[in-house]
C-alpha positions as CSV (number, residue, x, y, z in Angstrom):
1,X,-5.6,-6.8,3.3
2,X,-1.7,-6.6,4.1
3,X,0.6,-7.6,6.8
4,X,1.7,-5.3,9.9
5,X,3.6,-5.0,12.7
6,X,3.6,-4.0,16.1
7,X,5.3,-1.5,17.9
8,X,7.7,-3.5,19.0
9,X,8.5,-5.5,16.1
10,X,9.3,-2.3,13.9
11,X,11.5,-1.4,16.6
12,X,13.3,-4.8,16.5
13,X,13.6,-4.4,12.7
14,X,14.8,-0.7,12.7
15,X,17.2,-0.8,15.4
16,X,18.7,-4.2,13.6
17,X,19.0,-2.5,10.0
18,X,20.6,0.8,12.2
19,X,22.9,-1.9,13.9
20,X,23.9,-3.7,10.5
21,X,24.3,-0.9,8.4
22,X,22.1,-1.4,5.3
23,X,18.7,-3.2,4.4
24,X,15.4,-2.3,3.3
25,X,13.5,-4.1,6.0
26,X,12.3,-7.7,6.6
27,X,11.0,-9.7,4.4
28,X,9.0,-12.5,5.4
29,X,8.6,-15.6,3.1
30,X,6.4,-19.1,3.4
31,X,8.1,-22.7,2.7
32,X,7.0,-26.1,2.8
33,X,8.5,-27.8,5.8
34,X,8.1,-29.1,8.9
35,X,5.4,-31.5,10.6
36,X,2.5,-29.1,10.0
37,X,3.4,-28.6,5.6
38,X,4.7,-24.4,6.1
39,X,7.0,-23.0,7.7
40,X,7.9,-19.4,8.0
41,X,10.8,-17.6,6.6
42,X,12.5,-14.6,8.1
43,X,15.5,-13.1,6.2
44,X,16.5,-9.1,6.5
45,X,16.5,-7.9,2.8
46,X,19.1,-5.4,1.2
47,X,17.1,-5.3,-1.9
48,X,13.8,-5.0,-3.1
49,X,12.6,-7.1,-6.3
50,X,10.2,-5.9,-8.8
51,X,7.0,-8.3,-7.8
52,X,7.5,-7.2,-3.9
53,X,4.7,-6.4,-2.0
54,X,6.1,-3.9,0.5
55,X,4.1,-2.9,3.2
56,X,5.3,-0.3,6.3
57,X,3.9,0.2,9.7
58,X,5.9,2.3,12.5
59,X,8.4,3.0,10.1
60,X,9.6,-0.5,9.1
61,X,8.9,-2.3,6.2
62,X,7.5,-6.1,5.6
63,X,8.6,-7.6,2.3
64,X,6.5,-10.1,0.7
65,X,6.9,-12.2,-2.4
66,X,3.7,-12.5,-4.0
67,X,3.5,-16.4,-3.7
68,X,3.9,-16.3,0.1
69,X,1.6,-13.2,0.4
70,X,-1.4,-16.2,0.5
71,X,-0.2,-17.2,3.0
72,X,0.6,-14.5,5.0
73,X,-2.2,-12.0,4.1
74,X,-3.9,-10.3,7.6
75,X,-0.5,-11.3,9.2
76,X,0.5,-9.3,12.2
77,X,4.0,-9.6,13.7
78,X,5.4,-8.9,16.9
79,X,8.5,-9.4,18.7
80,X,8.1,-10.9,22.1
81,X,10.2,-11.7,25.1
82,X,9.2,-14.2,27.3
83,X,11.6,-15.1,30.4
84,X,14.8,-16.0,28.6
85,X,13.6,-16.2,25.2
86,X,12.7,-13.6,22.8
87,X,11.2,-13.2,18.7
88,X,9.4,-12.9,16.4
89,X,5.8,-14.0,16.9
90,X,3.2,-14.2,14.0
91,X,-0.3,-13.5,14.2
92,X,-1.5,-14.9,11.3
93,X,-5.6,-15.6,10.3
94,X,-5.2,-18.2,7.8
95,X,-3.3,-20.8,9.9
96,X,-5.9,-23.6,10.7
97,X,-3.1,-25.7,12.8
98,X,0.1,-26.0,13.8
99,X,2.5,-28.4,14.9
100,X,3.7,-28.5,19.0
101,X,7.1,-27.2,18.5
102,X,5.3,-24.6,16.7
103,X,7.9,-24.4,14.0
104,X,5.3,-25.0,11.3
105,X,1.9,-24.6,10.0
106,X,-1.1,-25.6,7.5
107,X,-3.7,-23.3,6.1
């Protein structure tokens, strides 16, 4: 499997690295936290380390390190706008629950 994005999310991320200057894309991370045991981790990375996963859709690129890629394997994000607020928004399979704030999940 791998992890994509949608049209709009690629956008987000291409038009930020344009914006910033540099980067390679985003890379996308798991930690424990939160209410729920995971929470997601969004960074923009400049670099990409040896045991990346890279994977690209509409000309973006998701970076995953191999321990969060169980995680996040099947993942699709987007980037959403709803009324006032606007992000990232993951799709992920292998999230059995998640907490009300929805800040954090279990698997």
């Amino acid at each position: 499997m791998a992890i994509t994005m949608t049209q709009a999310a690629a956008e987000r991320v291409r038009k930020f690295i344009e914006k910033r200057g540099k980067g390679e894309g985003l890379r996308l991370g798991v930690r424990t936290s939160g209410c729920s045991g995971k929470a997601y981790v969004i960074e923009y990375a400049d670099k990409i380390e040896p045991d990346d996963l890279v994977y690209e859709s509409h000309g973006a690129k998701v970076i995953v390190d191999p321990k969060s890629l169980i995680y996040l394997d099947g993942t699709e994000l987007d980037y959403t706008r709803e009324g006032l607020n606007e992000g990232f928004k993951f799709n992920n399979p292998n999230v059995k629950d998640s907490c009300g704030c929805g800040e954090s999940f279990n698997t």
